[in-house]
Residue frames as qw, qx, qy, qz and C-alpha x, y, z in Angstrom:
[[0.000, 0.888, 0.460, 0.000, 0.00, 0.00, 0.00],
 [0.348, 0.570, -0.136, 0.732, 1.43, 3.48, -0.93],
 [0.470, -0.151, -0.488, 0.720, 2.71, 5.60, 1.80],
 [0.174, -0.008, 0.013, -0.985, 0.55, 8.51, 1.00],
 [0.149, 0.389, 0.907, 0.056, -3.15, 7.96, 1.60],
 [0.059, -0.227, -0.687, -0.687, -6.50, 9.04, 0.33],
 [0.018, -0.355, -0.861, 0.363, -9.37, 10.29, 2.53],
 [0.295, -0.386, -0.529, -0.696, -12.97, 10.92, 1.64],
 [0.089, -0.163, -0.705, 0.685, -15.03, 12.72, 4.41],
 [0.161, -0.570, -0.573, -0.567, -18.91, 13.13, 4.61],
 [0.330, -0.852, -0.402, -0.063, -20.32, 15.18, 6.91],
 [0.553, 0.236, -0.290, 0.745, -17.37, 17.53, 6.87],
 [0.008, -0.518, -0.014, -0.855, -19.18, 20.76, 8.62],
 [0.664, -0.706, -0.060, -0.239, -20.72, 19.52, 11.79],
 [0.422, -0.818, 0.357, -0.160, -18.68, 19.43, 14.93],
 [0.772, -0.175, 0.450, 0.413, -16.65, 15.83, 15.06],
 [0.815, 0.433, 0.318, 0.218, -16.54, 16.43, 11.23],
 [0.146, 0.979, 0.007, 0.146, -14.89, 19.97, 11.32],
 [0.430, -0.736, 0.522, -0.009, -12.26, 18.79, 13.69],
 [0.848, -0.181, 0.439, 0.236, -11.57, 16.11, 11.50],
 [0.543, 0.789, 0.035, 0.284, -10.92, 17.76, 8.33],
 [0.007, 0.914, -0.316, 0.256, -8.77, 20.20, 10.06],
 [0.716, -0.439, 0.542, 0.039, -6.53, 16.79, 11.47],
 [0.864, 0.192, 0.366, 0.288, -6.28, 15.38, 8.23],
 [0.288, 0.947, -0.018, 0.143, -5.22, 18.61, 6.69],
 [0.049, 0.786, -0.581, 0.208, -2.22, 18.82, 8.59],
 [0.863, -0.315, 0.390, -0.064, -1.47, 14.93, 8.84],
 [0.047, 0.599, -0.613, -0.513, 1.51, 14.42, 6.65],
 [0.466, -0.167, 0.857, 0.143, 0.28, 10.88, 5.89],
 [0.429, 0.675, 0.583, -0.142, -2.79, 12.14, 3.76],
 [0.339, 0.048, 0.588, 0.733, -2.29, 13.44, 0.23],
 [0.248, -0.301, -0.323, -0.862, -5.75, 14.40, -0.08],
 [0.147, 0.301, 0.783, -0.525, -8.96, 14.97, 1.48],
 [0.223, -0.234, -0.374, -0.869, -11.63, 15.11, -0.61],
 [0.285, 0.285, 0.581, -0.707, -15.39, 16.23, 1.16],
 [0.111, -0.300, -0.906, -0.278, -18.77, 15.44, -0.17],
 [0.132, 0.244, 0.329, -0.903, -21.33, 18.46, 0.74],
 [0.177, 0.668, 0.722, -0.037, -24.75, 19.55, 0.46],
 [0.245, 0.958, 0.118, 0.093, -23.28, 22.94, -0.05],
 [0.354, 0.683, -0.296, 0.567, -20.65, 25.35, -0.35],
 [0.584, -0.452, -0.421, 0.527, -18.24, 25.19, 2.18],
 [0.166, -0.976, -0.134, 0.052, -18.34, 28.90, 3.82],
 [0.329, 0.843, -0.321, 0.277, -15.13, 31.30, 2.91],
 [0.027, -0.693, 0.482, -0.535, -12.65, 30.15, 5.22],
 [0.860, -0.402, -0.109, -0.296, -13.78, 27.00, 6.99],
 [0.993, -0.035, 0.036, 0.104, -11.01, 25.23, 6.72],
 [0.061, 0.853, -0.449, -0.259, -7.04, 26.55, 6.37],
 [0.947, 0.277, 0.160, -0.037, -5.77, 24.48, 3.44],
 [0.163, -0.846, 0.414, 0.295, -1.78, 25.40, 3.65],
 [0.225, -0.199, 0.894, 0.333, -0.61, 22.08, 1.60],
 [0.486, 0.345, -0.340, -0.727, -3.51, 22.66, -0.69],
 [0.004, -0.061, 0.998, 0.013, -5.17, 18.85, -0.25],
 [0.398, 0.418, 0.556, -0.598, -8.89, 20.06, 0.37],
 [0.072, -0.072, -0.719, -0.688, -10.97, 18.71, -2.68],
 [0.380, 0.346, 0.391, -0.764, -14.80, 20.15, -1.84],
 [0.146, -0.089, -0.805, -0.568, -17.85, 18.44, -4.03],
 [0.385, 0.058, 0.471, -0.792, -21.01, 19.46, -3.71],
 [0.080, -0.170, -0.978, -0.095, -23.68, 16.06, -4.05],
 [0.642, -0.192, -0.218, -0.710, -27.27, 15.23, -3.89],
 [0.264, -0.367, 0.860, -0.238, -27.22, 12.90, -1.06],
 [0.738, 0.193, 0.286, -0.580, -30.21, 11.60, -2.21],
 [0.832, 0.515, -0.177, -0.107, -28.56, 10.41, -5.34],
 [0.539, -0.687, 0.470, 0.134, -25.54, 9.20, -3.00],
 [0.849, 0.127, 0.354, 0.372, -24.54, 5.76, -5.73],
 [0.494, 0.855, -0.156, 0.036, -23.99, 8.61, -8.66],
 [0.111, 0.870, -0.411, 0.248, -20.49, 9.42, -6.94],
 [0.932, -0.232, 0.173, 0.219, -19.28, 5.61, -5.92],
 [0.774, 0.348, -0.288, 0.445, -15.78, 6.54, -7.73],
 [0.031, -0.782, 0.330, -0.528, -14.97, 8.83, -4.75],
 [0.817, -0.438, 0.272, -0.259, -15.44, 5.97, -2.75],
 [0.798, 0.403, -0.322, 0.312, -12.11, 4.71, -4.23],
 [0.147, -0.771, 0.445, -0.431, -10.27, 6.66, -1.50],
 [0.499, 0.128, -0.791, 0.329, -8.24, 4.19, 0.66],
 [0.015, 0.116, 0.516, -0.848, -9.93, 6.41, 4.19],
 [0.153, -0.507, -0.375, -0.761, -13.42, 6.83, 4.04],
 [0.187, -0.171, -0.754, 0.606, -14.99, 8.69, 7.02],
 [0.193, -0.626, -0.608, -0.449, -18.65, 9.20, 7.59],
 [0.036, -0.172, -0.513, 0.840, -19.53, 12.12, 10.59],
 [0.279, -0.345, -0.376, -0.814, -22.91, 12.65, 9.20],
 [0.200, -0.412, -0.845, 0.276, -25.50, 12.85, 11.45],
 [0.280, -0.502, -0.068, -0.816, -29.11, 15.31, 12.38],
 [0.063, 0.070, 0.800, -0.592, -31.44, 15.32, 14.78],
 [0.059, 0.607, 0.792, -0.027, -35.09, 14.40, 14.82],
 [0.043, 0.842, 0.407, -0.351, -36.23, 17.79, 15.40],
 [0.016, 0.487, -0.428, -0.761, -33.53, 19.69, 12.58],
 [0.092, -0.173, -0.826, -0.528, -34.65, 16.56, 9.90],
 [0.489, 0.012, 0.084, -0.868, -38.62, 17.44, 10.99],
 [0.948, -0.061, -0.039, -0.310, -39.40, 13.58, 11.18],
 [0.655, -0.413, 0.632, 0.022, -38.17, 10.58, 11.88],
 [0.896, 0.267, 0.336, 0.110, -38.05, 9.45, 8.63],
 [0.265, 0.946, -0.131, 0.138, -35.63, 12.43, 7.95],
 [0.512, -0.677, 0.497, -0.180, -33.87, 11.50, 10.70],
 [0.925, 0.001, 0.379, -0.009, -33.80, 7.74, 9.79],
 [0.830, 0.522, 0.089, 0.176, -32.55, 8.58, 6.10],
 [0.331, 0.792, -0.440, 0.263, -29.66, 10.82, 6.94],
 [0.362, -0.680, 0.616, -0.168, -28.37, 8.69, 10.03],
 [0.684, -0.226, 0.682, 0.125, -28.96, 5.33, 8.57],
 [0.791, 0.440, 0.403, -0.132, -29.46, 5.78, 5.26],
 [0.443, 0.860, -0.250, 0.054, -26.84, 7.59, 3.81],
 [0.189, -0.642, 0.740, -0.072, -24.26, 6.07, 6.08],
 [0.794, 0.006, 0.607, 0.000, -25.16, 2.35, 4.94],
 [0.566, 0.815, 0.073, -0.098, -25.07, 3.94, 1.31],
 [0.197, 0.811, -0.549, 0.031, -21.93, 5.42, 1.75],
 [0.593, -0.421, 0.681, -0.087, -20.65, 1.89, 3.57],
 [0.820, 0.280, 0.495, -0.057, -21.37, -0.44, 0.29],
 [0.451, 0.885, -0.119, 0.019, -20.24, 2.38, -1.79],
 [0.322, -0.702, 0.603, -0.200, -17.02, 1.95, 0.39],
 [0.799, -0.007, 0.599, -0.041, -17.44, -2.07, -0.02],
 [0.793, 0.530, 0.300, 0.029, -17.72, -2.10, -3.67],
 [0.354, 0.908, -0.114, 0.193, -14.90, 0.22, -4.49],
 [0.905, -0.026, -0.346, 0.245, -12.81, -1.83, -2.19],
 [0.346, -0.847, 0.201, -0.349, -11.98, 0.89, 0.69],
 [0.486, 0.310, -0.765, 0.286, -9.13, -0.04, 2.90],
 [0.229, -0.189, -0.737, 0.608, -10.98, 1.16, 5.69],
 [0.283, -0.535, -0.555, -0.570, -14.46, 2.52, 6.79],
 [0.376, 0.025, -0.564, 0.734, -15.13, 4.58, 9.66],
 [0.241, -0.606, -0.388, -0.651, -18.70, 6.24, 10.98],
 [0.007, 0.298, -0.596, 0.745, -19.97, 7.51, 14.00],
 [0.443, -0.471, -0.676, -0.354, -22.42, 6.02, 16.29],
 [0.412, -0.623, 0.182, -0.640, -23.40, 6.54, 19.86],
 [0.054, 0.076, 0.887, -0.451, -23.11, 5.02, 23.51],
 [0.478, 0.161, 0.501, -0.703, -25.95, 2.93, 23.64],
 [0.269, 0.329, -0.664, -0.615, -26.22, 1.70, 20.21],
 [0.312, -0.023, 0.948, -0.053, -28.56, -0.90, 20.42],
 [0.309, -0.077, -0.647, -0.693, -30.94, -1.88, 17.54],
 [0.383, -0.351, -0.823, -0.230, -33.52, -2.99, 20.20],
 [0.191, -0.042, -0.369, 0.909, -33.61, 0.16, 22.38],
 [0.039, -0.667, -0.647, 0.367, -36.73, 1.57, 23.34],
 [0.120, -0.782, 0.113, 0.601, -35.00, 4.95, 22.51],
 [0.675, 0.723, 0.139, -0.051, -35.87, 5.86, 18.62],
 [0.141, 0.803, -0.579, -0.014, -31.60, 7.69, 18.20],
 [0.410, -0.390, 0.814, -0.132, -30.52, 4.33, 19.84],
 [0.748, 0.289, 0.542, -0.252, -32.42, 2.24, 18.00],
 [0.686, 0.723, 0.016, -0.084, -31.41, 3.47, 14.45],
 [0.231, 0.782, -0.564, 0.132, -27.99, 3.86, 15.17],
 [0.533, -0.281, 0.798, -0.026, -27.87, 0.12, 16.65],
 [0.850, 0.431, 0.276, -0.124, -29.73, -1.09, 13.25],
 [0.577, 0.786, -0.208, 0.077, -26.98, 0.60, 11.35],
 [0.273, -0.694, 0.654, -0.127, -24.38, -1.00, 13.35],
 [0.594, -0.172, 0.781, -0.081, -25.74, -4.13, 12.95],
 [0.745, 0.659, 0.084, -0.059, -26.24, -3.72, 8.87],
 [0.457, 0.771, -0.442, -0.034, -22.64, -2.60, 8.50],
 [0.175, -0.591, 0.780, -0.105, -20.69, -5.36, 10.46],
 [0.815, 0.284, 0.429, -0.267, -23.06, -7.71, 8.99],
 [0.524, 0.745, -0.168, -0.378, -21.77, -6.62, 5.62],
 [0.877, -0.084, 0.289, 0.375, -19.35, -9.15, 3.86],
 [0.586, 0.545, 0.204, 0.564, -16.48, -7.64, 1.70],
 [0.101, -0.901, 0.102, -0.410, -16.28, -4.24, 4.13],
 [0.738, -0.151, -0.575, 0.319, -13.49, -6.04, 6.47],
 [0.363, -0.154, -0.337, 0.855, -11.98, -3.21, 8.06],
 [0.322, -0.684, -0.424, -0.499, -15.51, -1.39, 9.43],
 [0.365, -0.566, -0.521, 0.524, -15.67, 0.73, 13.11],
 [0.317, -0.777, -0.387, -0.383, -18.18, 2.59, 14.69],
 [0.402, 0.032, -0.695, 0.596, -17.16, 4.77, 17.00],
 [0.278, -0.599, -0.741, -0.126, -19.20, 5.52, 20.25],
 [0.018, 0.403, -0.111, 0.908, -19.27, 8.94, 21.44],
 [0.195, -0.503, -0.633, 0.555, -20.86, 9.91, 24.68],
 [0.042, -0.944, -0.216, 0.247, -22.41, 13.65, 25.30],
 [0.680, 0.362, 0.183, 0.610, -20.17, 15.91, 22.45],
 [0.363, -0.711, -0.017, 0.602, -18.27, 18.99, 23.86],
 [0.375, -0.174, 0.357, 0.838, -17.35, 21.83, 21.92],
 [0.236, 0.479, 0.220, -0.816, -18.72, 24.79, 20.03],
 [0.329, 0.484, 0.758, 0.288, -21.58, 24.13, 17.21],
 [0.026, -0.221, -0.530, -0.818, -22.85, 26.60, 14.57],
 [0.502, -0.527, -0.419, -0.543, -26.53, 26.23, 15.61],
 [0.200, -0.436, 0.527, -0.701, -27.27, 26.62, 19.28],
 [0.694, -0.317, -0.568, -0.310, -29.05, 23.50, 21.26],
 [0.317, -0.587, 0.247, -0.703, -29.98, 24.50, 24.71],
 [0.944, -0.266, 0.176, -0.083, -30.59, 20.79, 25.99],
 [0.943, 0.089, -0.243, 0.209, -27.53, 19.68, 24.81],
 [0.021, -0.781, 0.096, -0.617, -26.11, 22.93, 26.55],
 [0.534, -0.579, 0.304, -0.537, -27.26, 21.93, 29.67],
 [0.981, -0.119, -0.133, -0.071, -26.90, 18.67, 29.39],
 [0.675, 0.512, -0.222, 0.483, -23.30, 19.23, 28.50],
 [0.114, -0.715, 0.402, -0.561, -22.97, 21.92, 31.48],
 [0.910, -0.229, -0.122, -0.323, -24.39, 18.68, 33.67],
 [0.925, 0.301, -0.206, 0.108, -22.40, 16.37, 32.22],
 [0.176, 0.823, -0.338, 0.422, -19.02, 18.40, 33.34],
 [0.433, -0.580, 0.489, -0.486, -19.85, 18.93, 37.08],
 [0.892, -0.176, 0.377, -0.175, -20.83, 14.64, 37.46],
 [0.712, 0.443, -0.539, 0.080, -17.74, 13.38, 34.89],
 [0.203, -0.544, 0.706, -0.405, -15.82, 12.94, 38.14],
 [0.744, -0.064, 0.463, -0.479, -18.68, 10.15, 39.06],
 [0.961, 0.242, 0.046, -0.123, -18.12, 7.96, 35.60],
 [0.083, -0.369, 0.925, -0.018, -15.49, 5.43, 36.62],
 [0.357, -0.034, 0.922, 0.145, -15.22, 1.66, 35.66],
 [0.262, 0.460, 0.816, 0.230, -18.38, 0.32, 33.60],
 [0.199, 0.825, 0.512, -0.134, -19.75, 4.42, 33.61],
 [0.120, -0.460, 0.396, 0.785, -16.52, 6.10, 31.57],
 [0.418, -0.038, 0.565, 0.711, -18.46, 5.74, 28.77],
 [0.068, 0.820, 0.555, 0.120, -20.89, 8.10, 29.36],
 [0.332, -0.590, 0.094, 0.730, -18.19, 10.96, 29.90],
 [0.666, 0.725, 0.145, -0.100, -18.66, 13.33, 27.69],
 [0.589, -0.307, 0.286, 0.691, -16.14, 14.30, 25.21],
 [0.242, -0.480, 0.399, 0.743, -14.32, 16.39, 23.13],
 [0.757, 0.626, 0.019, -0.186, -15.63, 16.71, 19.10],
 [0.335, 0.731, -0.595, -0.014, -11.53, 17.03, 18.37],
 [0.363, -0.190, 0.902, -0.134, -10.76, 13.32, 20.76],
 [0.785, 0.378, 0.426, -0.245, -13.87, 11.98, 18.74],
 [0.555, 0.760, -0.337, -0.040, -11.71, 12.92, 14.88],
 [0.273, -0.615, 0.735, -0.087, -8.78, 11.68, 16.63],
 [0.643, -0.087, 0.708, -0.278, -10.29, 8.28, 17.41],
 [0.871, 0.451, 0.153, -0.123, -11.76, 7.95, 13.89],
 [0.423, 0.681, -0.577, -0.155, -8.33, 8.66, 12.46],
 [0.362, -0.505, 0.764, -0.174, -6.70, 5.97, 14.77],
 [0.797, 0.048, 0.469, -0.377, -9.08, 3.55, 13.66],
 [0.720, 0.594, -0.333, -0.136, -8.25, 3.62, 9.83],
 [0.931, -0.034, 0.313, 0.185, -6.13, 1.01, 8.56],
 [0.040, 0.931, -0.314, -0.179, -2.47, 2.64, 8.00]]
């Protein structure tokens, strides 16, 4: 495998995803980084000093069209909404599991070295709890998959760090979350929150170098 790799990031513009862009950007091992958007990226998002940022704006809807980008040796998925931004649950459903199983086959078929997405503590496809529920189904579709060897989810707790749109429960939850980390030891560290930049970290770590 060449020494320089390839990475293809979707959901560059929300919080994990921002902090990853800006890691690969200044990881010497990555040659490029090319993003997948629903729009222009905003003047300045990113500082692109070794000139590797390749921006494409998609129709997620029509995700297969753009399976050669899924040639990339790296592909990392940060998409995710929320029930109440997508205005249903089937909104909800299609960007957290649909586009990330999409983008996982697309990733299969184009023979990715690695595959990397976020999910959540709690994942569990038989949760009571609708977020938990979709994001265990879509765990248990992609590690199901045959041909996708090198697949991981990682599981984020409560996400620190500053977001674009304001969300007053996760605010508080987050202010919460702070004062009682002290309290999750042994079987409850993985409800600590964290970082958005330790979450990018993790996904890099995961890939297959």
């Amino acid at each position: 495998m060449s020494d320089k790799f390839h990475a293809l990031v979707l959901g560059a513009t929300g919080l994990v995803g921002k902090q990853l862009v800006n890691q690969l950007l200044v990881d010497k091992r990555y040659e490029s980084v090319t993003l997948l958007l629903r729009k222009p990226l905003a003047q300045n998002l990113f500082i692109d000093s070794n000139k590797k940022l390749q921006p494409l704006v998609i129709d997620f809807n029509r995700l297969d069209e753009y399976q050669g980008y899924f040639g990339a040796e790296h592909i990392y998925v940060c998409l995710g909404t929320t029930i109440k931004k997508a205005g249903s649950r089937a909104n909800f459903r299609r960007v957290d599991f649909e586009y990330v199983h999409i983008a996982a086959q697309l990733a299969r078929a184009q023979r990715a070295a690695s595959f990397v997405w976020i999910s959540s503590v709690g994942a569990n496809a038989k949760s009571r709890n609708f977020y938990l529920r979709v994001k265990g189904e879509l765990e248990n579709a992609i590690m199901k998959m045959t041909g996708l060897e090198h697949a991981s989810g990682v599981r984020p707790s409560l996400l620190l760090g500053e977001r674009e749109e304001k969300r007053f429960g996760e605010w508080l939850g987050a202010c919460l979350a702070k004062i009682m980390a002290p309290l999750f030891k042994g079987k409850l560290a993985k409800y600590r929150p964290v970082s958005a930049y330790e979450v990018a970290a993790q996904m890099i770590r995961l890939q297959r170098f």
